[in-house]
N, C-alpha and C positions, 0 to 999 in steps of 0.2 A: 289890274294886278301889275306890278313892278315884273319891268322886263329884267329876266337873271343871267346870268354870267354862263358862258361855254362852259359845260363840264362834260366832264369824260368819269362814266360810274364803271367802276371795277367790281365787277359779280363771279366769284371762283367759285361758286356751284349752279348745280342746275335750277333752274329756273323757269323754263320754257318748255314745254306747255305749265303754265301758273294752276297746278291744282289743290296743293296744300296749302293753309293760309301763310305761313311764313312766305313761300313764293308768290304766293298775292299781294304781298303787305308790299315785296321789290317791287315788281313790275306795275301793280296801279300806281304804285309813287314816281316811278320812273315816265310812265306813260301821260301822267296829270305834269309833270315837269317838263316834259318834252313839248308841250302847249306853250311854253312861255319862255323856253328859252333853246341853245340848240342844244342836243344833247347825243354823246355817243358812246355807247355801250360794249363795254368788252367783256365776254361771259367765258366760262370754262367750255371746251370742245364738247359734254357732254349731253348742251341745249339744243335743243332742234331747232329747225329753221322757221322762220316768222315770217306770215305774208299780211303788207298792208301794214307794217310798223312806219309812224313816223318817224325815224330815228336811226342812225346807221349802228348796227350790230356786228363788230368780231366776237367770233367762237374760236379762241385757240390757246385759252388759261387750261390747265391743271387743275380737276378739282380742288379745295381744303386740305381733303387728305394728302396730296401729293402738292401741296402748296411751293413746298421747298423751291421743286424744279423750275418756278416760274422765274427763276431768278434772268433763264437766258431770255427771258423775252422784256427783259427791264430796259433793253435801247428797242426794241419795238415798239413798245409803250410810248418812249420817249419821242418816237418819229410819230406817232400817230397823235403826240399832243402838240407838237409843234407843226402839223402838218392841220390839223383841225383846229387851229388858233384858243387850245383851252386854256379856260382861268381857273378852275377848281377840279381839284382828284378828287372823288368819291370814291368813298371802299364800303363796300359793305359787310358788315360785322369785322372784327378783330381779327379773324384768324390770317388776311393776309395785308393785316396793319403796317407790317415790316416794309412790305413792297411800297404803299405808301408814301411811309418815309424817303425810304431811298429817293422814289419819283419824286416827294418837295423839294430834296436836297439836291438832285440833278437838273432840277426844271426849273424850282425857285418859283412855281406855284401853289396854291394853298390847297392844302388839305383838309377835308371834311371826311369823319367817322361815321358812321352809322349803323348803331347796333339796334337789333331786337331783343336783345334782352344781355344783360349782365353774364355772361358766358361762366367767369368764375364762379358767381353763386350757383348756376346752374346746374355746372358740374360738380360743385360741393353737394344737391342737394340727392345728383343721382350717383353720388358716392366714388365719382373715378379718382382715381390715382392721378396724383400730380396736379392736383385743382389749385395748389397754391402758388407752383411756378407760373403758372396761365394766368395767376391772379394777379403776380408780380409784371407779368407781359399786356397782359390788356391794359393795366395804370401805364406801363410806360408808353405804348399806343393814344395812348387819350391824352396825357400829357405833350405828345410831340405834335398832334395835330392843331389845326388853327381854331377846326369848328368839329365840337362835340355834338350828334346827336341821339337822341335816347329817346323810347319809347313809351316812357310816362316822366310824370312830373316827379313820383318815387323814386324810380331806379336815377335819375337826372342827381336827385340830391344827395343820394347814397352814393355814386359814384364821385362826385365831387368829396363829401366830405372823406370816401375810403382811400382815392388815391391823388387826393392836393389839387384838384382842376383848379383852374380859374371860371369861377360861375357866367365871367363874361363871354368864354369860348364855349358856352354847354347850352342846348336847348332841347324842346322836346319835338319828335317826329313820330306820331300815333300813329296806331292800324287807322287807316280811315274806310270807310265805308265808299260803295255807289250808290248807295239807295238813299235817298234826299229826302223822303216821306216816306211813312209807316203805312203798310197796306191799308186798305176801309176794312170796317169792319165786316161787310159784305160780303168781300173777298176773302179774310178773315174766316168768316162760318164758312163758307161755299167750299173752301180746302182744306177744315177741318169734317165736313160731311162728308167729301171724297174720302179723304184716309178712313171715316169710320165704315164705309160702304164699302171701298176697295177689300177691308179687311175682315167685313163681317161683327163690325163692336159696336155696340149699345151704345144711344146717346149720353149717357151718364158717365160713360165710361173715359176715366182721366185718360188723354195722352201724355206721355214727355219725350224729350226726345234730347239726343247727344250725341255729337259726330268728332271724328279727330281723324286724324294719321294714325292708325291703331296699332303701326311696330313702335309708335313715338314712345318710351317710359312712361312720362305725364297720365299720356292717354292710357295706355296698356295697365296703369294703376288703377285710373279709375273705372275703366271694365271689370277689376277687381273686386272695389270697393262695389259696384252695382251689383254685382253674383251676389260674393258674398257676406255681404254687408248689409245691404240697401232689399234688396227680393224677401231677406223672411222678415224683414222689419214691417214692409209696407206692406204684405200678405196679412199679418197680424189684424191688418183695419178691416179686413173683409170688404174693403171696395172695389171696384170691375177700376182695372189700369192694366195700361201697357207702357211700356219703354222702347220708342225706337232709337236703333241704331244702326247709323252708317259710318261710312270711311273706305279707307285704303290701305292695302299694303298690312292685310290682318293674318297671322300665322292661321294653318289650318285647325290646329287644336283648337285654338281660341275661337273658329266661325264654328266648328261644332258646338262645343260648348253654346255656344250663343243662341244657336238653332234647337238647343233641346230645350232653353229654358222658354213653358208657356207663357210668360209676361213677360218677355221679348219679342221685340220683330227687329231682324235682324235685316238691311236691305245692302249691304256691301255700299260700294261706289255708286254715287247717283248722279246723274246729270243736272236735274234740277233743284239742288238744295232747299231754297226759297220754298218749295212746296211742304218740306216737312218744317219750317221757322214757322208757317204760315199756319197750317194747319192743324199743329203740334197743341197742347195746352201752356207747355211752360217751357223752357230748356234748364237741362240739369249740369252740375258741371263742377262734381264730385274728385276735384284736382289735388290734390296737397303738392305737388312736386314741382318746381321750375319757375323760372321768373319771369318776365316782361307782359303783357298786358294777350287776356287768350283771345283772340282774334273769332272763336266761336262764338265770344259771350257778344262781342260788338255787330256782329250779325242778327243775332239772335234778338238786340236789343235793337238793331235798324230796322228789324220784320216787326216792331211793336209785340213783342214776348217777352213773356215775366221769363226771371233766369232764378233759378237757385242754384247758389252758389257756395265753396267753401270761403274764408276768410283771404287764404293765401292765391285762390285764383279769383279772386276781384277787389287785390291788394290795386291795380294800377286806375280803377276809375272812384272819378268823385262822383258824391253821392247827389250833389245838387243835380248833375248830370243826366242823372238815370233815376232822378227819383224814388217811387216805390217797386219798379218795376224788376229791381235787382234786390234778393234777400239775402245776406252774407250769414251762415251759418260756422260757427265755430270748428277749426280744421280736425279732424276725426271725430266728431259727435254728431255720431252717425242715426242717435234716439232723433234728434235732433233734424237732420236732415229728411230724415224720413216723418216725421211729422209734419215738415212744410211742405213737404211733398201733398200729403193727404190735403191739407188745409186748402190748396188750389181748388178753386171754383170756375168751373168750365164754361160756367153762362156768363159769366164776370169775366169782361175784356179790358184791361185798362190801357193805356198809353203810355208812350216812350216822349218824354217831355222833349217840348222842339229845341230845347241850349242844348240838346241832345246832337244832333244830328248839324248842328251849329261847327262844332268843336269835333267831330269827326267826319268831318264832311273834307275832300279831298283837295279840292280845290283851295280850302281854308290853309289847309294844313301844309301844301306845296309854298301858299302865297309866303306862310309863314317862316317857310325854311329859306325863300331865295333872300328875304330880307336879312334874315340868319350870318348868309353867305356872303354877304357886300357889306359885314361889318368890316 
């Protein structure tokens, strides 16, 4: 791999400890980066302390929310990129693009962008207020930067042709994966026999299974759509199924609710995820809201699991990619979703094709960005 350039990554939120995927998507990227070249990390005061990082970390940014304030730490910055010999600012996402700039414009080093997903459409799709001035702020951020990066080859073209990029300063930086190979199938049965034993359910009996950050919109819709949308569609079949669900950070209403209904298993926070991709029959992923690529389905699809999916949450991968293993079902046809559902066959284990794990493989995708950086 091409040895890369000193950067200095600028992270105004938390991050540390890495438990939702957006905070995985940073820090695997930033820690597979730190392999190849030197890197130092300035995060908002709200991350905790890291033992056994390769990489030097200040904690003394202002969340997002209070991004403004960081303005008095813009000659700090400035000491700690001339004092750590860096070539490139990274910022991650838009919201404190501004800062950024200023540091090109002070320092006369290049800046690289790096968003998860298209922020403006994001917020247009969960309807706040003032999504258009932000639309007009995120072009001017992407425009002043040297190197765009975006997290499909979609949102990559959309952003160019919405706010005038130069396609030679734009690339793409995916959720990548750690998992290099798809369980065996061995392992495969053996932790989907645990779930059905742990739980008391008949070998026939379909699993699925769906995890998020469950105050996230996105997510909090499609517990929605799963109540009540998707429960008396798939009742209708008269087949023995469950739906598990996990996550974080889920209002109390909402874990009640979850816990009365019997074709639910509800397991809050889990420590070993892998165990229900693994064990699970399929993963569902009943999304209509928000943009950039769901870092659930790329899991789900690195454990060798079929995903059912809606159209707009597996808008960011090709389909050579993931083969048959991803079923894009039309966004609210919900007959629909629920009949792939039933169609799942539990003896029938297929595979996640290897260009799969090629092009989301982390290391790939690092190599790909430091080449990015030394245009």
């Amino acid at each position: 791999m091409a040895k890369g350039p000193n950067v200095l990554g600028i992270v105004a939120f938390k991050v540390f400890p890495a438990q939702m995927g957006g905070q995985q998507h940073v820090v695997n990227y930033y820690n597979e980066l730190a392999l190849h070249c030197k890197l130092v990390l300035v995060v908002s005061k709200d991350n905790e302390k890291q033992a056994d990082i390769p990489y030097t970390i200040y904690r003394f940014l202002f969340n997002h929310w209070n991004s403004i304030f960081n303005l008095i730490y813009l000659f700090r910055l400035k000491s700690i990129i001339k004092k750590e010999q860096i070539d490139v600012i990274m910022i991650d996402h838009s919201y404190v693009g501004w800062m950024g700039i200023l540091l090109r414009y002070i320092t006369q080093k290049k800046l690289a962008i790096k968003s998860a997903n298209i922020e403006a459409l994001r917020f247009k799709d969960m309807q706040r207020i003032g999504w258009q001035l932000y639309d007009q702020y995120e072009g001017w951020v992407h425009r002043n930067a040297d190197m765009s990066f975006f997290i499909t080859e979609n949102e990559k073209d959309i952003a160019i042709n919405r706010w005038k990029l130069d396609p030679v300063k734009c690339d793409t930086i995916t959720y990548g994966s750690t998992t290099k190979r798809q369980p065996s199938i061995s392992d495969r049965n053996q932790a989907r026999i645990a779930l059905l034993k742990e739980h008391g359910l008949t070998e026939e009996t379909k699993l699925f299974f769906f995890n998020g950050t469950l105050d996230y919109l996105p997510n909090t819709d499609a517990l929605y759509i799963i109540v009540q949308e998707l429960l008396l569609r798939l009742d209708q079949f008269q087949l023995p199924y469950k739906i598990f669900i996990a996550g974080n950070r889920i209002s109390s209403d909402w874990e009640k609710l979850l816990l009365s209904k019997s074709q639910i298993i509800f397991k809050g926070y889990v420590d070993d995820i892998n165990k229900y991709y693994k064990g699970t029959d399929c993963f569902i992923c009943p999304i209509t809201l928000g943009t950039g690529i769901k870092t659930k389905i790329v899991e789900a699809l690195a454990n060798g699991q079929q995903v059912i999916c809606c159209k707009k949450a597996g808008a960011g991968f090709n389909q050579t990619l993931v083969g048959n293993q991803l079923k894009l079902i039309e966004d609210y046809n919900w007959d629909s979703f629920a009949e792939a559902m039933m169609e799942v066959n539990p003896s029938i284990i297929k595979e996640t094709p290897p260009l799969f794990y090629a092009y989301f493989n982390w290391s790939n995708i690092v190599e790909k960005s430091i080449l990015s950086l030394q245009r």
